[in-house]
C-alpha positions as CSV (number, residue, x, y, z in Angstrom):
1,X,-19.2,-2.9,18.5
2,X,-19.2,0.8,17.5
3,X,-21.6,2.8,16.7
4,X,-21.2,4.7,13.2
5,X,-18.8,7.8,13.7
6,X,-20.7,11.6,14.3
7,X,-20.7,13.9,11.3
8,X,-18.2,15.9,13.5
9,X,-15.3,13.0,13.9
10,X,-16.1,12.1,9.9
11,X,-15.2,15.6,9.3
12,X,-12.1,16.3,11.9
13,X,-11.1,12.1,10.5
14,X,-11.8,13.5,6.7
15,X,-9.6,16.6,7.5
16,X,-6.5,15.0,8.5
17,X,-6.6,12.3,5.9
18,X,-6.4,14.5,3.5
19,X,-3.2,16.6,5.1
20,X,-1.5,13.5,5.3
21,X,-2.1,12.7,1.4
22,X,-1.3,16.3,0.4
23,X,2.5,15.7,1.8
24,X,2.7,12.3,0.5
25,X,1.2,13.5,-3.2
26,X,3.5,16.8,-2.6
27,X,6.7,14.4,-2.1
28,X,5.6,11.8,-4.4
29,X,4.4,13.8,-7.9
30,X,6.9,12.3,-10.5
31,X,6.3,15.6,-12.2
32,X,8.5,17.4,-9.0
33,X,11.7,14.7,-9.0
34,X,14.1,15.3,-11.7
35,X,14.9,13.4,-14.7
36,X,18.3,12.2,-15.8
37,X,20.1,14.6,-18.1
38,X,20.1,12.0,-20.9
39,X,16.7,10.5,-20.3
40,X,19.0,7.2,-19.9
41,X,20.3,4.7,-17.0
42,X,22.6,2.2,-16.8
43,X,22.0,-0.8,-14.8
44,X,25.2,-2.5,-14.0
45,X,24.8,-6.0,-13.7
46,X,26.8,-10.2,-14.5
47,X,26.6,-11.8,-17.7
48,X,23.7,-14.3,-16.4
49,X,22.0,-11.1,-15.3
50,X,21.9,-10.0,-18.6
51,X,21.4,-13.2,-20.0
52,X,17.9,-13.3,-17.6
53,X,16.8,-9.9,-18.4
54,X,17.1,-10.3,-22.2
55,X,15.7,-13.7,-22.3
56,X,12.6,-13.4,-19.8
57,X,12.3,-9.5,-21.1
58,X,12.3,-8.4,-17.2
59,X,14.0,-6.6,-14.8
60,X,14.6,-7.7,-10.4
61,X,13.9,-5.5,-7.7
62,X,15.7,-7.0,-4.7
63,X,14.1,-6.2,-1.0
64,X,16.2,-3.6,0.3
65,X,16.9,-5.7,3.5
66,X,18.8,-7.8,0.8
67,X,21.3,-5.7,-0.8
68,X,24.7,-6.0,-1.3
69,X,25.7,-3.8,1.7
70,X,22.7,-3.8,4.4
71,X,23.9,-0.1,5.8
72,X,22.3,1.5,2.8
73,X,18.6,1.2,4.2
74,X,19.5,1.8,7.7
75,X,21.9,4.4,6.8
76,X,18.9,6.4,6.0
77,X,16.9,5.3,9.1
78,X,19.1,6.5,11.2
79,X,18.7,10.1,9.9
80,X,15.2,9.7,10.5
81,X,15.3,9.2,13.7
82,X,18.0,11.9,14.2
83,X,15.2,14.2,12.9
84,X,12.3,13.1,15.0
85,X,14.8,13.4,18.0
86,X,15.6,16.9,16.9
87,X,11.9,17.7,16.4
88,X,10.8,16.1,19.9
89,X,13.6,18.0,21.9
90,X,12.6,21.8,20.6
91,X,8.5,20.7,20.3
92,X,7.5,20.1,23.9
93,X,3.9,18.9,24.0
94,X,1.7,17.5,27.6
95,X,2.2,13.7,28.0
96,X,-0.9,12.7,26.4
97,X,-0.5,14.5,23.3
98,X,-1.6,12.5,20.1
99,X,1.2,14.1,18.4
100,X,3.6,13.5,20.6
101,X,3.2,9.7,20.9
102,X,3.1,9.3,17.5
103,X,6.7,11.0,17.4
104,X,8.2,8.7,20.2
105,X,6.4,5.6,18.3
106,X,8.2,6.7,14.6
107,X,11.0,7.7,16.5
108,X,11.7,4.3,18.5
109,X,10.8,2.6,15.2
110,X,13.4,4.1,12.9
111,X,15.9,3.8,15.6
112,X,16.0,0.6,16.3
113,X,16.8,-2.6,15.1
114,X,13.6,-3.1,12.7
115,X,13.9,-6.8,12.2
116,X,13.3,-7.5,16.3
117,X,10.7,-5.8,15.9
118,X,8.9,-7.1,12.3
119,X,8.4,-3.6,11.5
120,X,9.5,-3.6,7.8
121,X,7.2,-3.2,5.2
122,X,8.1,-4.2,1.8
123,X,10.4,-3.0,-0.2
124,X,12.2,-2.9,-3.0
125,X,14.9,-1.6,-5.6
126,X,16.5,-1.6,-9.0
127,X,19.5,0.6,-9.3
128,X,20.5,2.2,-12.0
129,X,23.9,4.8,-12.7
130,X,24.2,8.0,-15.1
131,X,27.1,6.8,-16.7
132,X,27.8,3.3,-18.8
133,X,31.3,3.1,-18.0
134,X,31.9,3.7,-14.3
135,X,35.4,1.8,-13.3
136,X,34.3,1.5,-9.4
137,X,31.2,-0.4,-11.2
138,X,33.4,-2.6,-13.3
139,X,35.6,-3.5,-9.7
140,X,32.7,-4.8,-8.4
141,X,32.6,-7.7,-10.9
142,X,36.2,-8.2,-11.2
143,X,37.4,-10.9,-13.1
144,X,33.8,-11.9,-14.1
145,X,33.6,-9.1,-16.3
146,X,30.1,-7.6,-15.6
147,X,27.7,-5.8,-18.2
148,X,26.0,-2.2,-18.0
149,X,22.7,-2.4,-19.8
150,X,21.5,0.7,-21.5
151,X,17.8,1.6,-20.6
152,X,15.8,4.9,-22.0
153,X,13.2,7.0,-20.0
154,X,10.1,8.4,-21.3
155,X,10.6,12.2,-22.2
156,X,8.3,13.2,-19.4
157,X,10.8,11.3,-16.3
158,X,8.5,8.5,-15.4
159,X,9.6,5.3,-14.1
160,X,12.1,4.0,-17.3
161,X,9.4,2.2,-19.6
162,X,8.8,0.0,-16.7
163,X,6.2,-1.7,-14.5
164,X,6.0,-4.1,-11.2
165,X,4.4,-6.9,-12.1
166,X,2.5,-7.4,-9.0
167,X,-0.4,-4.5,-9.2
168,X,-0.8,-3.9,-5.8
169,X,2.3,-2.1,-6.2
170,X,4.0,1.3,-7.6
171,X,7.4,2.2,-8.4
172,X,8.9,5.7,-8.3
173,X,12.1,7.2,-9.9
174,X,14.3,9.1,-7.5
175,X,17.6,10.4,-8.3
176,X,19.9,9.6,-5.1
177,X,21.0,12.1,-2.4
178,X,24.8,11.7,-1.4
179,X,24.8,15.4,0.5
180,X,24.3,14.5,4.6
181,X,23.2,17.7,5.3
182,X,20.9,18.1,2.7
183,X,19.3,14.2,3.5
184,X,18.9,15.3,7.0
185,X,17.5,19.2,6.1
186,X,15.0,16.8,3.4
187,X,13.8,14.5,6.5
188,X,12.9,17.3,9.3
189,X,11.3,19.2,6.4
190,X,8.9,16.4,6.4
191,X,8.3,15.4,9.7
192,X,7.6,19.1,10.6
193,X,4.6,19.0,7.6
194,X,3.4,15.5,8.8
195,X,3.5,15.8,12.8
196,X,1.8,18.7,13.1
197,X,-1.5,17.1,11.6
198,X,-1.7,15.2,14.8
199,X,-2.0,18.3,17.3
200,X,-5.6,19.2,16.3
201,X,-7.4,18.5,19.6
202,X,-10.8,17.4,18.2
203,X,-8.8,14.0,16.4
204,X,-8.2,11.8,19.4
205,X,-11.7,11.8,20.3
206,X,-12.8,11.3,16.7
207,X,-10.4,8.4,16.4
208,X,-11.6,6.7,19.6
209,X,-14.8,6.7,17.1
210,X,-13.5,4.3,14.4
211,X,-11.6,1.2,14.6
212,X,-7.8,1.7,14.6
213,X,-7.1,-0.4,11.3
214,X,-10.1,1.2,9.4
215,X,-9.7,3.5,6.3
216,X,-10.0,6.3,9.2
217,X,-8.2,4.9,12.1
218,X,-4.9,5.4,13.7
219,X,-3.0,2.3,12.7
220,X,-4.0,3.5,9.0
221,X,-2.8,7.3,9.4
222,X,0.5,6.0,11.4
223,X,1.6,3.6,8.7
224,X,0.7,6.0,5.9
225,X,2.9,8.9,8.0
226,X,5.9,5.9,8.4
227,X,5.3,5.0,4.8
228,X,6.2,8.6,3.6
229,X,9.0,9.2,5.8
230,X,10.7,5.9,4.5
231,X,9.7,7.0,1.0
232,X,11.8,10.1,1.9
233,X,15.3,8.0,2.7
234,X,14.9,5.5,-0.3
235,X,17.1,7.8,-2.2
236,X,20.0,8.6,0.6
237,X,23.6,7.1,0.2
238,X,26.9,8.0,1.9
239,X,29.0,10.6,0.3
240,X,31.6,8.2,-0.2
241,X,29.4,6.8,-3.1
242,X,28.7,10.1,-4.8
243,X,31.1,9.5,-7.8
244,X,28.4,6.3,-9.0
245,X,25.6,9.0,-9.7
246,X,22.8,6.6,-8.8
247,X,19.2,6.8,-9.7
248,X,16.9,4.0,-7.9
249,X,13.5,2.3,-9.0
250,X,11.5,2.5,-5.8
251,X,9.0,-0.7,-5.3
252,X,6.4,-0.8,-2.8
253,X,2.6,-1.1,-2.1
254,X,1.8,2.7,-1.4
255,X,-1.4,3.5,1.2
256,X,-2.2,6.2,-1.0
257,X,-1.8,4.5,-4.9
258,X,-3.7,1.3,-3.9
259,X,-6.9,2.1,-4.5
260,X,-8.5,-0.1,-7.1
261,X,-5.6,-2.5,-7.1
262,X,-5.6,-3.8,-3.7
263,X,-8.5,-7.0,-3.0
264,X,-7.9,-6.8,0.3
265,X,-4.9,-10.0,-0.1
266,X,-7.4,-12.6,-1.9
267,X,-4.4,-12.6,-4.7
268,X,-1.4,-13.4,-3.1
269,X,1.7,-10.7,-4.3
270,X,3.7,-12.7,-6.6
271,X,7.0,-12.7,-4.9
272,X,10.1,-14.4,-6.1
273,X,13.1,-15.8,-4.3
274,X,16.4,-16.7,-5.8
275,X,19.8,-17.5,-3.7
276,X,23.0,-15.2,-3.6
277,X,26.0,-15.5,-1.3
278,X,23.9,-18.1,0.8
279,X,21.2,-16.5,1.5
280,X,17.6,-16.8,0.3
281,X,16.7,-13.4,-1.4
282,X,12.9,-11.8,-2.3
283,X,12.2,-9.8,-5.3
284,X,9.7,-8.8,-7.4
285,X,9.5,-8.6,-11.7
286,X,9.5,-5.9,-13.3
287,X,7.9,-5.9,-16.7
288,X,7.8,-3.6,-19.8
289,X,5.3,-0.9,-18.9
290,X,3.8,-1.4,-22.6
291,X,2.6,-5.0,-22.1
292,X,3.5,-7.1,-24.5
293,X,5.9,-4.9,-25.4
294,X,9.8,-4.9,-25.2
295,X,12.1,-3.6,-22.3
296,X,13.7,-0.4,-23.7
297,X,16.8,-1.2,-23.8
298,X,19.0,1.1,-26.2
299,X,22.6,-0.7,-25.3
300,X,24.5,-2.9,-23.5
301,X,28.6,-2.3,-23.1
302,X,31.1,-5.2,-21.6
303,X,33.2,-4.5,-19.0
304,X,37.1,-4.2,-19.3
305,X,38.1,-7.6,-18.3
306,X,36.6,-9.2,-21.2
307,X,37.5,-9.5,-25.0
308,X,35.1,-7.0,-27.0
309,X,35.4,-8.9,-30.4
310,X,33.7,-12.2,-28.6
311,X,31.8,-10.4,-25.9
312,X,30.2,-8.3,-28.6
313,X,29.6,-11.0,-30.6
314,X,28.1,-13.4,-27.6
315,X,25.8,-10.2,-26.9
316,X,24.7,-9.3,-30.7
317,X,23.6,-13.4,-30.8
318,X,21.6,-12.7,-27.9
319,X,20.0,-9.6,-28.5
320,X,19.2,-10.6,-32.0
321,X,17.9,-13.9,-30.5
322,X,15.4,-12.0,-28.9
323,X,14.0,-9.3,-30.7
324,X,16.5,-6.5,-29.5
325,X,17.9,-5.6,-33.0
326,X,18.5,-1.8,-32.7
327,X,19.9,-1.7,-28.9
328,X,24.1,-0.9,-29.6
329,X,26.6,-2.5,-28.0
330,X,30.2,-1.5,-27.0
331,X,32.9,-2.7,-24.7
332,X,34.6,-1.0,-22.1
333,X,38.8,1.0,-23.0
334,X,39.2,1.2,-19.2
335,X,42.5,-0.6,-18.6
């Protein structure tokens, strides 16, 4: 058993903590990510999606190891490891160096294949668009039709009237990054503020002095490091998608927002799974921020393969149905 840590490893312990949350309260601060022009998204979605959001007054985040094309999370991966490899190459440090290690651990772990190695935390999204009537949208649904449901943000940018449901976790707006160069400038500016933490000589010793998985310990300070580099590539898309002007609802238990909401997993995180092109998918609800309250939803427009007179109408019942009299609705003149 060990003994209580010194004042001296408490302090050295105390010290780096608190780097580490500067960077990820730096990066995270809502007040420093932009807002959409409008102060509205558009979340593109099937009629039985709109049917479920307007009925059950909720919104899906899918796990991001579920969407519709898997590159998207390990497309951003892959640039973090192509910046810890950079950083490694021109940072030589001795064998044994704290820092060091930790960059070959992160390094190996975001350049690899994360499922071998049950790595993956968490995660999950809602996407969202800057425009309502985006034709590479509507060819996604094809002759289904599809739906692009109108939602307005708060005036100060916060997370579009909307909260997880389980309250263990956060969300965060981020407006998506389609520029590689400026993804990849974005994820060595970060590992060069978070590896350095690790070179003070006094913290190995002091973290020999706790237990790794305690509030202090190493196990604790890597996953909150790995935590905010991830946070950092949530938002990073191929160019070749630039023309959908995406915005994404980031969902996720964060090491540094759980305070007061985390019983240490006595209440299980209600999770829910539903089935899509044969496979068994997780997500979690997302809920009007104002509970009891209605999602703020200001219009919904039908796509161009279907009729607007009955679509409209089909929608207006619907809406009306549920206490949604003043959201607008409108149908696609795409041909």
């Amino acid at each position: 058993m060990l003994e209580p840590p010194k004042p001296e490893h408490t302090r050295v312990l105390n010290q780096a903590i608190g780097r580490i949350s500067t960077v990820h309260f730096a990066h995270a601060n809502d007040a420093l990510n932009p807002s959409p022009p409008s102060h509205q998204l558009f979340h593109y979605t099937t009629s039985e999606g709109l049917k479920g959001i307007v009925e059950k007054n909720e919104l899906w985040a899918t796990s991001v190891y579920f969407l519709n094309d898997a590159s998207e999370i390990t497309y951003g991966y892959a640039l973090l490891a192509e910046a810890l490899r950079g950083w490694i190459a021109v940072n030589p440090r001795p064998e044994d160096s704290l820092c060091m290690n930790l960059a070959l651990e992160l390094q190996r772990s975001f350049g690899g294949d994360l499922l071998s190695r049950n790595v993956m935390s968490p995660i999950y999204l809602t996407c969202f668009c800057e425009e309502d009537n985006l034709l590479s949208q509507w060819r996604a649904y094809g002759q289904s039709g599809g739906y692009s449901v109108g939602f307005k943000l708060p005036e100060h940018g916060a997370r579009g009237g909307v909260t997880p449901q389980p309250c263990i976790y956060t969300a965060r707006l981020v407006k998506v990054e389609y520029e590689r160069e400026n993804q990849l400038s974005r994820c060595r500016a970060i590992v060069d503020e978070l590896l350095p933490i690790f070179d003070d000589p006094a913290l190995p010793e002091a973290l020999q002095a706790v237990y790794p998985e305690s509030v202090f310990g190493y196990t604790t300070m890597r996953r909150a490091v790995a935590e905010i580099l991830s946070e950092e590539v949530m938002g990073f898309k191929n160019k070749a998608f630039d023309v959908e002007k995406e915005w994404r609802l980031v969902v996720r238990q964060r090491e540094f927002l759980k305070q007061g909401t985390d019983d240490g997993g006595k209440t299980p995180v209600p999770v829910f799974f539903r089935s899509t092109r044969g496979m068994i998918v997780p997500y979690v609800k997302l809920v009007p921020g104002d509970r009891g309250g209605k999602l703020p939803i200001i219009s919904v427009r039908s796509g161009p393969t279907l009729d607007k007179v009955t679509a409209w109408l089909g929608t207006r019942m619907l809406l009306d149905k549920y206490e949604f009299p003043g959201t607008g609705i409108d149908g696609s003149d795409i041909p």
